[in-house]
C-alpha positions in Angstrom: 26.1 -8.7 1.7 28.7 -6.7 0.1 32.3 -7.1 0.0 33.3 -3.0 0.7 31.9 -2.8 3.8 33.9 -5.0 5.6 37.5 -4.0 3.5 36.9 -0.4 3.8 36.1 -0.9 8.0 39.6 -2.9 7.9 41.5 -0.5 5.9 40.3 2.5 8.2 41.2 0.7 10.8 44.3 -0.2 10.6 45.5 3.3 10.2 49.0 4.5 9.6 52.2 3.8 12.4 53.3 0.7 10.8 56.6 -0.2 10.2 58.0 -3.1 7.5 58.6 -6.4 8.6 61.7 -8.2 9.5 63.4 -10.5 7.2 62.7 -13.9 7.2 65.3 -16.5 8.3 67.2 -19.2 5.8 65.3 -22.5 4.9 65.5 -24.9 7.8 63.9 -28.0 8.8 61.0 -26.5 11.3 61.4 -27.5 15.1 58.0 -29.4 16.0 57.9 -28.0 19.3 57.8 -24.8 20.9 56.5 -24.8 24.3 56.5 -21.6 25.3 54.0 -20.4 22.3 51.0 -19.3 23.2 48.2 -21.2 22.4 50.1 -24.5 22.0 48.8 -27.4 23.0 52.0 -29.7 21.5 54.1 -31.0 24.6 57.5 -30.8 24.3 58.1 -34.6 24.5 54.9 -36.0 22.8 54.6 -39.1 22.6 53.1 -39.7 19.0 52.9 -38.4 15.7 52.5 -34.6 14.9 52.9 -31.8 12.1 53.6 -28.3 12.5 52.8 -26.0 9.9 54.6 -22.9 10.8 53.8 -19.2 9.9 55.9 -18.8 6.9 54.8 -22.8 5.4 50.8 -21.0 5.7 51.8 -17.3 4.2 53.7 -19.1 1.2 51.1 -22.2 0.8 48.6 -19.8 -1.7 45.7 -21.8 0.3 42.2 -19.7 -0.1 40.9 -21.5 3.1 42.1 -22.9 6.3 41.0 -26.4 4.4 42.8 -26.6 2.0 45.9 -25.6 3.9 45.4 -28.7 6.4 45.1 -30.5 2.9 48.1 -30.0 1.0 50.2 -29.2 4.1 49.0 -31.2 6.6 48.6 -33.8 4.5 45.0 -34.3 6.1 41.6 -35.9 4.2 38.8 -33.5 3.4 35.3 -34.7 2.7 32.6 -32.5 1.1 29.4 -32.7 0.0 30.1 -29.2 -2.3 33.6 -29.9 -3.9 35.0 -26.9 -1.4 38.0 -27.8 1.4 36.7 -25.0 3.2 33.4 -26.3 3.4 34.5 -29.8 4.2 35.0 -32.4 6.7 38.4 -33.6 8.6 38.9 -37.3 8.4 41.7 -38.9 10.7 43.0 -42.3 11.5 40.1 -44.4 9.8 37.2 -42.5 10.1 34.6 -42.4 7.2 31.2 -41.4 7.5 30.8 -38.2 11.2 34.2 -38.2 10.9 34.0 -34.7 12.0 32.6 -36.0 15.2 35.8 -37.8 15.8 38.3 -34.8 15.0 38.6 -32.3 17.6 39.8 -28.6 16.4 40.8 -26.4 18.8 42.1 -22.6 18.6 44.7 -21.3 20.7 43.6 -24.8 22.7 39.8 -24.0 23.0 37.6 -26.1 21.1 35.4 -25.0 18.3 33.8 -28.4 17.4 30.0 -28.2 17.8 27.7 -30.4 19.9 25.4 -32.2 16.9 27.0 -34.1 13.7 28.2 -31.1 11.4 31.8 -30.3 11.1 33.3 -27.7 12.8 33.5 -24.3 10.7 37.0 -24.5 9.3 35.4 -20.8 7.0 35.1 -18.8 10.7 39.1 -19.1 10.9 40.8 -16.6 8.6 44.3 -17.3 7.6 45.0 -14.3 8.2 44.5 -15.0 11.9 47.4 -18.1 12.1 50.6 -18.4 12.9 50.7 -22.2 13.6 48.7 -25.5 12.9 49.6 -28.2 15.1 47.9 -31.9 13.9 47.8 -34.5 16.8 47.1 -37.6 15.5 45.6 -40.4 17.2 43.3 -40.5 20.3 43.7 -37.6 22.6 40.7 -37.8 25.0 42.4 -38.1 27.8 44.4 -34.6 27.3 41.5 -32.8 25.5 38.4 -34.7 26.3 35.0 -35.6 23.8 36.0 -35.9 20.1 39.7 -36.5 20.0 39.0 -39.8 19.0 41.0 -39.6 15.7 43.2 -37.0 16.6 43.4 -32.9 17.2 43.9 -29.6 15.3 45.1 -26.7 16.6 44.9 -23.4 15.3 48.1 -20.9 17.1 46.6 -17.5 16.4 49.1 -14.4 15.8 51.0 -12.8 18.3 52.0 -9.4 18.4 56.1 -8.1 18.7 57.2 -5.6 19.5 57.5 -4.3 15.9 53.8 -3.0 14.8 53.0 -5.0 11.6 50.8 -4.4 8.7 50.0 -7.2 5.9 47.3 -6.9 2.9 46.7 -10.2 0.6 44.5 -9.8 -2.9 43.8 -12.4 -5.0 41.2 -13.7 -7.5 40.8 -16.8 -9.8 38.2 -19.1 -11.3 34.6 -19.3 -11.2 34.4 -15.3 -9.6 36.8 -16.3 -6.6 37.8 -13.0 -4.4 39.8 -12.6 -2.0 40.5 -9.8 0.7 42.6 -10.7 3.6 44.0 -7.8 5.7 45.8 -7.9 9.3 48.1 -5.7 12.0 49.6 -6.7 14.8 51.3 -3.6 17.4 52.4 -3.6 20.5 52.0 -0.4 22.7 53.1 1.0 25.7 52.5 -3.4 26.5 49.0 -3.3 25.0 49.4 -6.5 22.6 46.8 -5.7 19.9 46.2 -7.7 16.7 43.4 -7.2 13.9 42.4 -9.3 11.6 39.7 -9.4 8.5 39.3 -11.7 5.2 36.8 -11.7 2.7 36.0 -14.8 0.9 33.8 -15.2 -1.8 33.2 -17.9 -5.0 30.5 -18.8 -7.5 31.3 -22.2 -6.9 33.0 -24.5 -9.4 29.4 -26.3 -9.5 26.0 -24.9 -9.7 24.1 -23.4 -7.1 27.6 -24.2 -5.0 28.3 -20.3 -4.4 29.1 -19.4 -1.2 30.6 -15.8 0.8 32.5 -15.6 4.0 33.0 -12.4 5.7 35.2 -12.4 9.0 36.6 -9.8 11.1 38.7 -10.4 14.8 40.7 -8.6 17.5 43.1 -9.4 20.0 44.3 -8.0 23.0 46.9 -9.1 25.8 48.6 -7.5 28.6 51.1 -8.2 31.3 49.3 -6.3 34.7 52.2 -7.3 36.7 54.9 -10.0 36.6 52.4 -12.0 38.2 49.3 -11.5 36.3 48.6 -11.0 32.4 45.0 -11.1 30.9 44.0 -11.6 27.3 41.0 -11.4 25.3 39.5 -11.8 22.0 36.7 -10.9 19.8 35.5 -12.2 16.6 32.5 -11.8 14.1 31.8 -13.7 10.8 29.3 -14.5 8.5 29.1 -17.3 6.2 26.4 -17.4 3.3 26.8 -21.2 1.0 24.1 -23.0 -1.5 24.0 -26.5 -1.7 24.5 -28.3 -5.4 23.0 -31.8 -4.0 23.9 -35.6 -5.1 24.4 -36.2 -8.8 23.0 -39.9 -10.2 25.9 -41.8 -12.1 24.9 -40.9 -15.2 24.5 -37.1 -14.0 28.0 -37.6 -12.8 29.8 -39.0 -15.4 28.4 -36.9 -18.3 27.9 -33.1 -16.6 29.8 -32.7 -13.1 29.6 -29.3 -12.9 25.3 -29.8 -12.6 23.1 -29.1 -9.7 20.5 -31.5 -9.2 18.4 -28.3 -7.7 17.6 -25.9 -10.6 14.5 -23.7 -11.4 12.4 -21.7 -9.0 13.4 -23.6 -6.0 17.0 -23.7 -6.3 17.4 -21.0 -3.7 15.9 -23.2 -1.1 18.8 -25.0 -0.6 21.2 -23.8 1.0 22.1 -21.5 4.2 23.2 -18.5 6.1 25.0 -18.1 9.4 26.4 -15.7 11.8 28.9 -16.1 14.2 30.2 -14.1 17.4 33.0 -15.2 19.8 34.4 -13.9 22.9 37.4 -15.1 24.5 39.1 -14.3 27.8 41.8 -15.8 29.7 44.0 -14.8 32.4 47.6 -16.7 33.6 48.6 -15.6 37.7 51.8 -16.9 38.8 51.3 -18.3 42.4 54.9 -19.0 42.8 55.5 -22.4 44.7 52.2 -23.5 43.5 52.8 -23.0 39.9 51.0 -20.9 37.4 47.2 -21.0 37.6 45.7 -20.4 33.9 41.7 -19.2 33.6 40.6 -19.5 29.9 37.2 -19.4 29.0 35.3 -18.7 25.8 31.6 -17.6 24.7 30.3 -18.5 21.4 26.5 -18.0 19.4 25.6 -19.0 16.3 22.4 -18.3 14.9 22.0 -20.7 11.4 19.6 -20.7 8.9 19.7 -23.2 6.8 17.1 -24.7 3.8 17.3 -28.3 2.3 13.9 -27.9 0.1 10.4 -26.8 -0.1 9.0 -27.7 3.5 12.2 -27.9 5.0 13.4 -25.1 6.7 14.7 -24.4 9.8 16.3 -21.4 12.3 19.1 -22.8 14.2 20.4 -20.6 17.2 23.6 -22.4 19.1 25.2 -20.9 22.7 28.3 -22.5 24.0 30.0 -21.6 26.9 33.7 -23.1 28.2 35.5 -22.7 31.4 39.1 -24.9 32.1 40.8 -23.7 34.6 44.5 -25.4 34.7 47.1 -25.4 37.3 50.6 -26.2 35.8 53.6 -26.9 38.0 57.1 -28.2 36.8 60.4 -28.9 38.9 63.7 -30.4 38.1 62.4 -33.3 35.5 59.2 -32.7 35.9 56.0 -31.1 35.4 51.9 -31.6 35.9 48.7 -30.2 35.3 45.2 -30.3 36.9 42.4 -28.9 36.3 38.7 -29.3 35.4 36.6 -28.2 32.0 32.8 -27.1 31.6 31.2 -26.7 28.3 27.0 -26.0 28.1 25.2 -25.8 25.1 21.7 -24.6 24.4 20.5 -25.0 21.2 16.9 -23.4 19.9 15.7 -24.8 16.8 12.3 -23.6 14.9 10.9 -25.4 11.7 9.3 -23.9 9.2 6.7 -24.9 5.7 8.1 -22.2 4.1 11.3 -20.3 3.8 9.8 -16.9 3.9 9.3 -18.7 7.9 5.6 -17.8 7.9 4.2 -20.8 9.5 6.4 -22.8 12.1 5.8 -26.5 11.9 7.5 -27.5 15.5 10.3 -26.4 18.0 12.8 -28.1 20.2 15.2 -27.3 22.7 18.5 -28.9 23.7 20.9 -28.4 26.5 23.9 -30.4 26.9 26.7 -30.3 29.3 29.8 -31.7 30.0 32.1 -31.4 33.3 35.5 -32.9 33.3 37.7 -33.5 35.6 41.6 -34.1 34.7 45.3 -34.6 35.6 48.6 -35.0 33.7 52.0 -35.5 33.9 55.7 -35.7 32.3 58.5 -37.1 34.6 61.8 -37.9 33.3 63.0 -40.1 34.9 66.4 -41.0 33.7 68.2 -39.2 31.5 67.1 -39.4 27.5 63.8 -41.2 29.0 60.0 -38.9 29.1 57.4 -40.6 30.6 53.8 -39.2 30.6 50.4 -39.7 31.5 46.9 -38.5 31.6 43.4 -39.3 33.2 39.8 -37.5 32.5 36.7 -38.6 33.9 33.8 -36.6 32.2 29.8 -36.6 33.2 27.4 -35.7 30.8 23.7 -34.5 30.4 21.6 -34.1 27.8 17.7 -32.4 28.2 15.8 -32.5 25.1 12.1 -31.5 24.6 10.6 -31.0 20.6 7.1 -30.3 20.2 5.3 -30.3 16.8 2.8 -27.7 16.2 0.7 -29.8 13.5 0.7 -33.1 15.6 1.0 -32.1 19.2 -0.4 -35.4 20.3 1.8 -37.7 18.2 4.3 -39.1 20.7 7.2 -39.8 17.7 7.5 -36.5 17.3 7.0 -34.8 20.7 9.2 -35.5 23.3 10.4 -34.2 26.5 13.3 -36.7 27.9 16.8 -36.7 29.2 20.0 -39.0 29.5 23.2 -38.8 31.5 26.3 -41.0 31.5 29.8 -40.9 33.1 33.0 -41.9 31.1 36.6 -41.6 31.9 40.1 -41.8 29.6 43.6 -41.9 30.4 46.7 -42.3 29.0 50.2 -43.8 29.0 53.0 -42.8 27.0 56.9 -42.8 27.2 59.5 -41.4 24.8 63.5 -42.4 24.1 65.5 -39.6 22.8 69.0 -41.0 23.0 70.4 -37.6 20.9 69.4 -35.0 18.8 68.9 -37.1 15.9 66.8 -39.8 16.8 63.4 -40.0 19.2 61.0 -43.0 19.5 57.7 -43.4 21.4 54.9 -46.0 22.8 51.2 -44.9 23.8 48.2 -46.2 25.3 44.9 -44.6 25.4 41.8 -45.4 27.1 39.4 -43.3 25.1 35.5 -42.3 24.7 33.3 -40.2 22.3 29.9 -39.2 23.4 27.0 -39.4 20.9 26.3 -36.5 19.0 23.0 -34.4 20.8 21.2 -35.5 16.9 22.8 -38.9 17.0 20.4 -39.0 20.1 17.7 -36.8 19.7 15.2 -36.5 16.1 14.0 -32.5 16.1 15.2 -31.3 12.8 12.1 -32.5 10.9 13.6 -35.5 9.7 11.7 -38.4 12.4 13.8 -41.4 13.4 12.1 -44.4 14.8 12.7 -43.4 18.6 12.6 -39.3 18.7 14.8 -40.0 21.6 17.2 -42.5 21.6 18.3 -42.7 25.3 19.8 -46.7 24.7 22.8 -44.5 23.0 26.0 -44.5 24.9 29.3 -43.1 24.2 31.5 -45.0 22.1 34.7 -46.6 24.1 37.9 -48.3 23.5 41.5 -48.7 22.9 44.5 -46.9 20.8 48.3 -48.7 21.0 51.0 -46.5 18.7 54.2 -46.8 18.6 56.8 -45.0 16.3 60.4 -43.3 15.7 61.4 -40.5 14.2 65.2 -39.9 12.6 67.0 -36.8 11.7 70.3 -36.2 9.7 71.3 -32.8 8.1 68.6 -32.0 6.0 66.6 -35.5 6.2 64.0 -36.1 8.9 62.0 -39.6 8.4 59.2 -40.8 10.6 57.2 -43.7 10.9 54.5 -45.2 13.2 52.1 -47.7 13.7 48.9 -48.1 15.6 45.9 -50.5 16.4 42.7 -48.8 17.5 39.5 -50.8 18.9 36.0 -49.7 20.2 33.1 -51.1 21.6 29.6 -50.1 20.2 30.5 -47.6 17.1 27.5 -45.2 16.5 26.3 -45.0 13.0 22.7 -44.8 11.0 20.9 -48.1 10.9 18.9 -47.8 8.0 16.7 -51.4 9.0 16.0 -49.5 11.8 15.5 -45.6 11.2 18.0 -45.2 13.7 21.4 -44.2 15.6 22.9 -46.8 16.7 26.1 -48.3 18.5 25.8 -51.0 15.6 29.0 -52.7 16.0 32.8 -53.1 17.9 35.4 -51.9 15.4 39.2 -52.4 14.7 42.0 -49.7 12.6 45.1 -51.3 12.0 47.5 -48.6 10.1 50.6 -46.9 10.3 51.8 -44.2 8.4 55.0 -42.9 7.2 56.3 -39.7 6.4 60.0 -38.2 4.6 61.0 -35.0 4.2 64.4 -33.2 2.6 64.6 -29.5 2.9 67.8 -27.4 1.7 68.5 -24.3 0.4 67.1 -25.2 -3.2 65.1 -27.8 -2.4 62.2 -29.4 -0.3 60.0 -32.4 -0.2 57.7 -34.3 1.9 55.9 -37.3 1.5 53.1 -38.8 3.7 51.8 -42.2 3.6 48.8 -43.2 5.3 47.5 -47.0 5.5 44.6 -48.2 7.2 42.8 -51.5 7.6 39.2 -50.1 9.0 36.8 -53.6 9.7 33.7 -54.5 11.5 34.3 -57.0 14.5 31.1 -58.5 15.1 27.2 -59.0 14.2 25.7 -58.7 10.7 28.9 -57.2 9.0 31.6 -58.5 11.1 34.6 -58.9 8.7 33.5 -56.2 6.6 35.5 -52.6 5.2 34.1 -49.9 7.3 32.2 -47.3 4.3 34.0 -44.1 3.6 37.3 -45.3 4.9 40.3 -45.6 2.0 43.0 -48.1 2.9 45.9 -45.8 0.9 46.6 -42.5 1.3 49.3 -40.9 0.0 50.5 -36.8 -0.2 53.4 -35.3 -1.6 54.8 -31.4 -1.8 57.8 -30.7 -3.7 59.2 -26.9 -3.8 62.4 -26.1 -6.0 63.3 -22.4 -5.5 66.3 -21.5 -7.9 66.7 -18.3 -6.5 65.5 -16.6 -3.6 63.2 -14.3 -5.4 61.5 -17.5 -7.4 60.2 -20.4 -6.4 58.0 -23.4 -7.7 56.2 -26.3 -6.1 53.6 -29.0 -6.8 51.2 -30.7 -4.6 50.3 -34.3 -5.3 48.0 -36.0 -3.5 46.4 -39.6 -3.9 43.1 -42.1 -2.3 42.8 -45.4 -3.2 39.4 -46.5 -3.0 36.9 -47.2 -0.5 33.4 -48.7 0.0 30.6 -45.8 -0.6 28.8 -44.8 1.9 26.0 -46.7 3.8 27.4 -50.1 2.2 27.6 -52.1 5.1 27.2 -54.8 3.4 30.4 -53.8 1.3 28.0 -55.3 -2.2 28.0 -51.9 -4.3 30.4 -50.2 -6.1 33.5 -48.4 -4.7 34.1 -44.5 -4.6 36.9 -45.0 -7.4 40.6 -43.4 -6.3 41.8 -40.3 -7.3 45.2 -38.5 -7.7 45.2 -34.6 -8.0 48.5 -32.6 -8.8 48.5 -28.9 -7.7 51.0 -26.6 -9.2 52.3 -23.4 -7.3 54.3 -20.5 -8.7 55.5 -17.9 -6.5 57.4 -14.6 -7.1 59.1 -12.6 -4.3 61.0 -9.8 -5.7 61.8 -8.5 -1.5 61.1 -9.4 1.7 57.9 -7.2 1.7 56.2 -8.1 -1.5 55.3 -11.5 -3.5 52.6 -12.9 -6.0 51.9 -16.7 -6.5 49.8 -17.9 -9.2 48.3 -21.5 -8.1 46.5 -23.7 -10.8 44.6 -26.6 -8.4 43.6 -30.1 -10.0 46.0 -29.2 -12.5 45.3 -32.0 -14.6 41.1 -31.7 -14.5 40.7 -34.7 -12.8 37.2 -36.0 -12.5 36.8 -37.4 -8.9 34.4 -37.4 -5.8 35.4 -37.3 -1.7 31.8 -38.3 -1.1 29.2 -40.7 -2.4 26.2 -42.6 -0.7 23.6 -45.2 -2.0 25.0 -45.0 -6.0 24.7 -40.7 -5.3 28.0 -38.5 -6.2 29.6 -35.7 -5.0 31.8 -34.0 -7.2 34.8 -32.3 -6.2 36.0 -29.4 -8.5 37.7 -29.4 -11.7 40.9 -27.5 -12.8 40.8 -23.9 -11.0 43.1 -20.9 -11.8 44.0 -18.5 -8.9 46.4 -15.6 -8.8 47.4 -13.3 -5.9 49.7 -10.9 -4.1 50.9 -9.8 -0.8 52.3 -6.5 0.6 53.6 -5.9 4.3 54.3 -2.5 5.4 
């Protein structure tokens, strides 16, 4: 795949008509809620702890990928098994090891997470498509449903104004890193268009780590009458990554950099993906009944992917979502009800060989998940919010596999199903006695289903039961409660919270199998000050967990994967308004490795990275930043199971401009 293509189809595009932007505004300490944005999901009196990174905090951050913005902005843990961000996982709130299962990300409030154990594809969101990043943490299931067990990302796309807009981003950097991000927004005669394209590409700061992203969207929007306005959006990508592998200890320690899979079969391991998405909504207002929203979303991804010689599979995923949501609101009050479908159908086809001559088996899956759901705010007396939300969700999962070699062998031909209902709700209140000071207390009531390959064996890797249908969601418990203070240029905020549930799912390696091996407790809090003035800004997040088993063979023990410390600080000086520097700091203690339930082997050691970022804005239309990450070369892993690293990368330059027309 080449990179022209897709630059030259965006450039012609675009076409002329544009007009330059408009100034941006003085520093300021950015509001954390704007209700009336499109494609918020942040209420206006939440009742827990959030971040909003805001359009200009994303254009000025120099992040190559969506994951490392939600790293050194959001002040968010990434996991990944390459030493790329943007190939990573989301942990939140104490989760190690699936944590991707337990992080829902949403865009413009429809979610993107997929139905089996892989993270959702932070690559098929181009930063040239977001205005806004809003990071709920802490349960959410009752608002948002399966997999807002740790907490929720949201991905605001652009809006068009009423001023067309035209922006172009270059850049380049270490080990062949390229980037191509191009976008317009116009508004005509009410016809809301946006476009939107990014090319992404690296050799990888390991071996056999390469990978290329190609992505390309459009946006449409239009008000048919004051009563009605319809919407829709369309988006293509393509993601093409290899896979370096686990390094031994002594592999680590002396050459980093290495890929355990070299020679003839290196290219068989790795994969290739394309992605399609259509969205649609529409918002009537019904008057006295309130305003009746209809968004719903199609999605197909067709994955190949390769982890060795007789390992190979094709991968085709269709999801479809429908939530329609009446919202009302009076005099102190407001509600929403609603319900929301998702169905996925997955096809998967194994292969001996990558050329995919000879299929070794098949399987089909279909899950779905219907929900039904109210909420409400009510303030009740003045300076007080009160809130709360209920979901009750049934689910069903129809799995057959067959196995073209072995079509008699019953561990690895199935035809089965399972079902379960589950509900959530939540509680919440917040004080905000004056413009300068808030606090809050929630509950939550909260579930996660099991991932459809937490249940189900069809990928060519056989568990002990090809069908686990003893598997049941994991339930429990979230209590937070927090404040948040504001003075001048000072904001500081600070919360605590206490999470429990019943029957964790995790790999029981005694048994070949997922399980709900044990109840587990997170006791944390976390902690966060920020100054922002003309000159100068800071923030510092603190994170601090206490992630234990509660019972059977490893009660009392550190959950794996989980660090008790985390701390991330950004610091930006800008002398003058045409120059400006900052450094990102961030810092893990460490944590038991992966599959250590038994909490006997070594640690994943801590880390601290610095990131220094140099930017140069000589008007409001043009700027370069130059952007050295892991300034220092530190030598340090996110992942590592059974003794077996995975490096992050070392020291990487990056340089890049910006033009808007």
């Amino acid at each position: 795949m080449t990179r022209l293509p897709l630059t030259a189809f965006a450039l012609a595009a675009l076409g002329p008509g544009t007009a330059p932007l408009r100034a941006e505004t003085d520093r300021e300490m950015p509001p954390l809620v704007v209700t009336a944005l499109r494609g918020s999901v942040l209420p206006e009196h939440f009742s827990g702890n959030a971040t909003v990174i805001d359009e200009k905090q994303v254009a000025e951050s120099g992040s190559r990928s969506l994951g490392e913005l939600l790293e050194t902005r959001g002040g968010l843990r990434l996991t990944s098994p390459t030493g790329d961000p943007s190939r990573g996982s989301i942990s939140m709130r104490g989760f190690g090891e699936n944590s991707a299962s337990r992080t829902l990300v949403l865009i413009d409030g429809k979610p993107i997470n997929r139905p089996d154990m892989a993270a959702a594809n932070l690559q098929e969101i181009p930063l040239a498509r977001v205005a806004r990043v809003e990071i709920l943490r802490g349960s959410q299931t009752a608002r948002f449903g399966d997999q807002a067990v740790g907490g929720v990302i949201n991905i605001v796309t652009k809006q068009p104004t009423n001023e067309p807009t035209l922006g172009i981003e270059l850049a380049t950097g270490s080990d062949g890193w390229l980037l191509t991000r191009v976008s317009q927004a116009m508004n005509r005669d009410g016809h809301k268009l946006t476009l939107d394209a990014e090319f992404n590409q690296t050799d990888g700061w390991r071996d056999n780590s390469a990978s290329e992203t190609e992505t390309i969207a459009a946006g449409w929007s239009h008000r048919i009458s004051p009563l009605l306005e319809l919407s829709g959006a369309l988006s293509w990508g393509t993601q093409d990554g290899r896979f370096p592998g686990p390094l031994t200890t002594t592999q680590y320690l002396t050459k980093p950099r290495q890929s355990v899979y070299s020679g003839p079969f290196a290219d068989q391991y790795g994969s290739s993906q394309e992605t399609v998405r259509a969205d649609f909504g529409a918002t009537l207002e019904t008057g006295a009944l309130g305003s009746l929203e209809l968004p719903a979303s199609w999605q197909s991804r067709d994955l190949e992917w390769n982890m060795g010689p007789g390992y190979h599979a094709d991968n085709t995923l269709s999801t479809l979502t429908f939530s329609p949501t009446l919202r009302q609101s009076g005099g102190g009050w407001s509600t929403e009800e609603g319900l929301a479908l998702r169905a996925d159908w997955l096809d998967v086809t194994n292969y001996r060989e990558m050329a995919r001559l000879r299929a070794t088996g098949s399987a089909d899956l279909t899950r779905t998940v219907l929900s039904l759901f109210a909420a409400g705010e009510w303030e009740p007396w003045q300076d007080w919010h009160l809130n709360a939300a209920v979901r009750t969700a049934w689910s069903a999962l129809d799995a057959s596999a067959r196995n073209i070699r072995r079509p008699a062998d019953p561990t690895l031909n199935f035809d089965r199903s399972s079902d379960e209902t589950n509900t959530a709700f939540q509680l919440g209140g917040k004080w905000e006695p004056g413009a300068d000071l808030t606090a809050w207390l929630r509950y939550d009531r909260l579930y996660r289903l099991p991932s459809i390959d937490e249940i189900a064996s069809y990928q060519g890797f056989p568990l002990s039961q090809p069908f686990n249908d003893q598997l049941h969601a994991e339930t429990g418990h979230n209590l937070e409660l927090g404040a948040e203070w504001t003075r001048g240029p000072w904001r500081l905020r600070a919360n605590a919270f206490a999470q429990y549930l019943n029957g964790e799912i995790a790999y029981d390696y005694t048994q070949n199998l997922n399980v709900n091996l044990a109840d587990t407790r997170r006791l944390g809090g976390e902690i966060e000050a920020a100054y922002q003035a003309d000159q100068w800004s800071a923030t510092v997040r603190y994170a601090g967990v206490d992630a234990r088993f509660t019972e059977g063979t490893y009660d009392g023990g550190r959950i794996p994967l989980v660090p008790a410390h985390q701390l991330s600080t950004l610091l930006e000086y800008r002398p003058w308004n045409w120059l400006g520097v900052g450094v990102e700091h961030q810092w893990q203690s460490s944590c038991i490795e992966g599959n250590d339930f038994n909490n006997t082997q070594p640690d994943l050691p801590s880390f601290a990275v610095m990131n220094l970022l140099l930017t140069w804005r000589p008007n409001e239309n043009f700027s370069c930043y130059f952007r050295v990450a892991n300034l220092w070369d530190e030598r340090y892993a996110t992942l590592k199971y059974s003794g077996l690293w995975y490096p992050a990368a070392g020291r990487q330059f990056q340089f890049g401009i910006r033009h808007a027309f």
